[in-house]
C-alpha atoms as one frame of an Amber mdcrd trajectory, in Angstrom:
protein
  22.074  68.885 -61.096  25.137  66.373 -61.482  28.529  67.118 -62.829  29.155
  66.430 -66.328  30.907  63.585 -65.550  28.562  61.766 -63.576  25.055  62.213
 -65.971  23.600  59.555 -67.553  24.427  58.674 -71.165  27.809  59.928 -70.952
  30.822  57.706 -72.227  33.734  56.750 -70.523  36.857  56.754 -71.843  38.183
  53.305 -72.191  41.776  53.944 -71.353  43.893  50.397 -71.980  45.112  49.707
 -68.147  48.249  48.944 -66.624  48.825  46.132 -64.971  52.314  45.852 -62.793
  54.615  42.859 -63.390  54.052  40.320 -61.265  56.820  40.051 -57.902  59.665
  37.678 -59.280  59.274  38.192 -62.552  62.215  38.246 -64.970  63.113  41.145
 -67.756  60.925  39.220 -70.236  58.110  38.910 -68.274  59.184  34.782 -67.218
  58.871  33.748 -63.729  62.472  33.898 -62.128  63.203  29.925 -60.982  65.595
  29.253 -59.123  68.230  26.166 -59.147  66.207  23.734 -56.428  62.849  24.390
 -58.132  60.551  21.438 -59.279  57.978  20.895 -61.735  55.292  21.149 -59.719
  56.455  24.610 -58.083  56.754  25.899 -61.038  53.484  25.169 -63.165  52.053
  26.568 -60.087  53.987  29.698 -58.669  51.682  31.831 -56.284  52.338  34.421
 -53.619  49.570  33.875 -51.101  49.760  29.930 -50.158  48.783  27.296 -47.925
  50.167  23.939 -47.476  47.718  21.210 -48.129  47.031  18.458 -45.675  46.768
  14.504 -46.807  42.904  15.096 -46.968  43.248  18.492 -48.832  45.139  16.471
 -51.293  42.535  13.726 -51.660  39.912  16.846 -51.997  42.188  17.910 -54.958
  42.549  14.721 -56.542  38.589  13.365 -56.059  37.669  16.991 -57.835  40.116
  16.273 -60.562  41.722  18.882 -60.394  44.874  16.845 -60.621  45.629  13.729
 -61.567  48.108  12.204 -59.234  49.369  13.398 -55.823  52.517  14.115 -57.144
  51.104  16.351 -59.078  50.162  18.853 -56.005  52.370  21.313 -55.081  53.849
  21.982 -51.710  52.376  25.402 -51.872  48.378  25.987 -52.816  46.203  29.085
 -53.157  44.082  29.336 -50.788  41.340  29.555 -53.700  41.888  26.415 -55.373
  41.296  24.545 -52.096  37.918  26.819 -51.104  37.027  25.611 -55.240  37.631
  21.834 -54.861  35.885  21.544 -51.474  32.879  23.398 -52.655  32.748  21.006
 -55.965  33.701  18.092 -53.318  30.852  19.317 -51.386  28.314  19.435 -54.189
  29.383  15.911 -55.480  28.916  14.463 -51.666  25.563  16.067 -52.154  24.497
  14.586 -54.975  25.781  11.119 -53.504  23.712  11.629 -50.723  20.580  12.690
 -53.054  21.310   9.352 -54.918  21.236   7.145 -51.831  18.086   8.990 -50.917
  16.202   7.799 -53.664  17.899   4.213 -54.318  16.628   4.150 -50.240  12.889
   5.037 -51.368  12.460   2.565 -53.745  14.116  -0.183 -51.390  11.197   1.099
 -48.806   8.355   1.039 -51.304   9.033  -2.338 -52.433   9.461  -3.925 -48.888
   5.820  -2.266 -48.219   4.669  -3.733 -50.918   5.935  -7.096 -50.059   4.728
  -6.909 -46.921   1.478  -6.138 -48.090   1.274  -8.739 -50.202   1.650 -11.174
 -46.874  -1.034  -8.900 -45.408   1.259  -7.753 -42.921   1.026  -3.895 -41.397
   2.413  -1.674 -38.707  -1.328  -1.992 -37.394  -1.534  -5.436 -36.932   2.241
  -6.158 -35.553   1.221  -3.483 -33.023  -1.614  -5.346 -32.168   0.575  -9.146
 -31.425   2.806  -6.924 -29.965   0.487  -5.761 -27.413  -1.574  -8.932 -26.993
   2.419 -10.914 -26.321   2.878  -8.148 -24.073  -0.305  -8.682 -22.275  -0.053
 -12.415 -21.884   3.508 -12.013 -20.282   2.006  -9.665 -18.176  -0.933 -12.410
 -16.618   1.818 -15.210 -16.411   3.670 -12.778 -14.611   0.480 -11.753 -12.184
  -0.241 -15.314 -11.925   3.507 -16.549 -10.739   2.925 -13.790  -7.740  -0.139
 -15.384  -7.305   1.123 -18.744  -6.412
């Protein structure tokens, strides 16, 4: 038999939590900036980071998840950049599915030009073959002589 408080049915007790301040935070729970801080560092103050690269940035800016490059920080989370290059990722995708199926239509209409001037695969094959063929008896027939 289980414990009593481990059965089924039973209610927790929702206790409020509490959460620690977060590291550098002031008396009235404001981040602490210093003198040389800018704008950017602050709208954006993290304690894991990672410095984005020139392409990172573009990543950032093509997902909108800012508007201009100054906007970026020197400093990143890690998680914002795994975010934007998944949604970069999906958009590329979607690019690509778009392409796909502006490139069927260009196909089926070509066919269907080329149909139209009774032309196939099958029968450029064929002239193929027969070109091939006659090269190959002016070729036997300049040994020949």
């Amino acid at each position: 038999m289980l414990p009593a408080r481990l059965r089924p049915g039973r209610l927790l007790s929702a206790a409020p939590l509490r959460l620690p301040a977060p590291r550098g935070a002031a008396a009235g729970g404001e981040p602490a900036r210093g003198p040389a801080t800018s704008r950017a560092e602050q709208a954006h103050k993290v304690v894991a980071s990672y410095k984005p690269s020139r392409f990172d940035k573009k990543i950032l800016l093509w997902t909108g998840r800012f508007k201009t490059e100054e906007e970026i920080p020197p400093r990143i989370p890690p998680e914002m950049l795994d975010k934007a290059r998944n949604k970069a990722r999906v958009k590329a995708c979607y690019i690509m599915i778009g392409l796909s199926i502006v490139a069927c239509f260009a196909v089926i209409a070509s066919a269907k030009k080329a149909a139209a001037r009774h032309e196939s695969l099958t029968s450029w094959n064929l002239a193929k073959k027969a070109k091939w063929r006659e090269e190959a008896a002016l070729a036997a027939e300049s040994k020949t002589k």
